[in-house]
N, C-alpha and C positions, 0 to 999 in steps of 0.2 A: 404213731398212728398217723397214715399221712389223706385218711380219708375216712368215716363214718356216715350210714345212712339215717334220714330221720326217722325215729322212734324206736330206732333201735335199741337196744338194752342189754344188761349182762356181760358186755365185751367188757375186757380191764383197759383199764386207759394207763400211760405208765408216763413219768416225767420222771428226766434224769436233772438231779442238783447241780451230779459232780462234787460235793463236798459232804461232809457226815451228818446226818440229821439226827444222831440220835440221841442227841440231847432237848428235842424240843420238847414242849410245852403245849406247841399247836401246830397244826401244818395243812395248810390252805391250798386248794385250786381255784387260781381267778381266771372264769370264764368268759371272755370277749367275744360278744354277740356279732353279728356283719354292720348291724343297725345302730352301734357305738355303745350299747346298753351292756350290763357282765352281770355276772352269776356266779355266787365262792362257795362251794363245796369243801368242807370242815371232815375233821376226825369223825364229831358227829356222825355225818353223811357216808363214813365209809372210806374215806384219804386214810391210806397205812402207809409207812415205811415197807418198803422193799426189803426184807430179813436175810433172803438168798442170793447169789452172783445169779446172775438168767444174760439170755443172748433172746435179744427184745428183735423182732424182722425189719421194725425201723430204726431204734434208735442202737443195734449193737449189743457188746458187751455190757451188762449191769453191774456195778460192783453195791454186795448186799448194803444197808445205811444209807445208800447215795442218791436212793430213788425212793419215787411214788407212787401207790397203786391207788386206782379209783374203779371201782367197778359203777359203769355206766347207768345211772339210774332214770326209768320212765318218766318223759316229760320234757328232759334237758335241752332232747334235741326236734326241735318239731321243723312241719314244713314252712313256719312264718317264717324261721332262723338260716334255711339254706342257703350255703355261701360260703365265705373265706370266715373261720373263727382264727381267737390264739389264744394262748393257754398259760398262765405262770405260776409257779410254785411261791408259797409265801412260807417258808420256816421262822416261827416267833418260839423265843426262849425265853420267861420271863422269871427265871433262878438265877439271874447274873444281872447287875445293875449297871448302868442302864440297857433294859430289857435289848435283847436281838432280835431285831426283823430283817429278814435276809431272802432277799427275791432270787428268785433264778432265772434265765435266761427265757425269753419267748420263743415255745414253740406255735405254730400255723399249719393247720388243717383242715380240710373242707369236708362240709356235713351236704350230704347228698341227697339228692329229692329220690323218691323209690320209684321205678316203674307206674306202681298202681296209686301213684297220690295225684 
């Protein structure tokens, strides 16, 4: 997703790992504000593993295990926040000692002021 409007909602956000997630434990979106402040969005919150291969419009071919879905939730994105965000996956495995915390690569995309705001 190489752009997002604020207050938008419902869209799936997707991050590719590139390696197998599906041994985790927990699997995290750390969200990087314009303003240096971040926001982690949890399993809790709706982060799944990607189950199926998909062909994503920005990021390509998915192979299923390798990615993350998030569906977009109210609030996340407002008009204080418009700007350049970035994005990281945090996979934690805490059944193998010493526990796995395994980040993914940052992706960078801009949340967009609406017409009517």
């Amino acid at each position: 997703m190489t752009s997002i409007f604020v207050e938008e909602t419902g869209r799936t956000f997707r991050v590719n790992a590139g390696f197998d997630l599906s041994s985790n434990t927990e699997l995290s979106l750390i969200f990087c504000k314009p303003g240096g402040t971040s926001v982690t969005k949890t399993s809790a919150d709706g982060v799944v593993i990607g189950s199926i291969a998909v062909t994503d419009d920005d990021l390509g071919a998915l192979t299923a295990n390798q990615y993350v879905e998030y569906p977009v939730e109210s609030g996340l994105f407002t008009s204080a926040d418009a700007g350049q965000w970035a994005v990281q996956l945090l996979y934690t495995n805490t059944g193998v000692s010493p526990t796995d915390s395994l980040y993914g690569s940052i992706a960078y995309f801009e949340v967009l002021e609406r017409c009517d705001t």
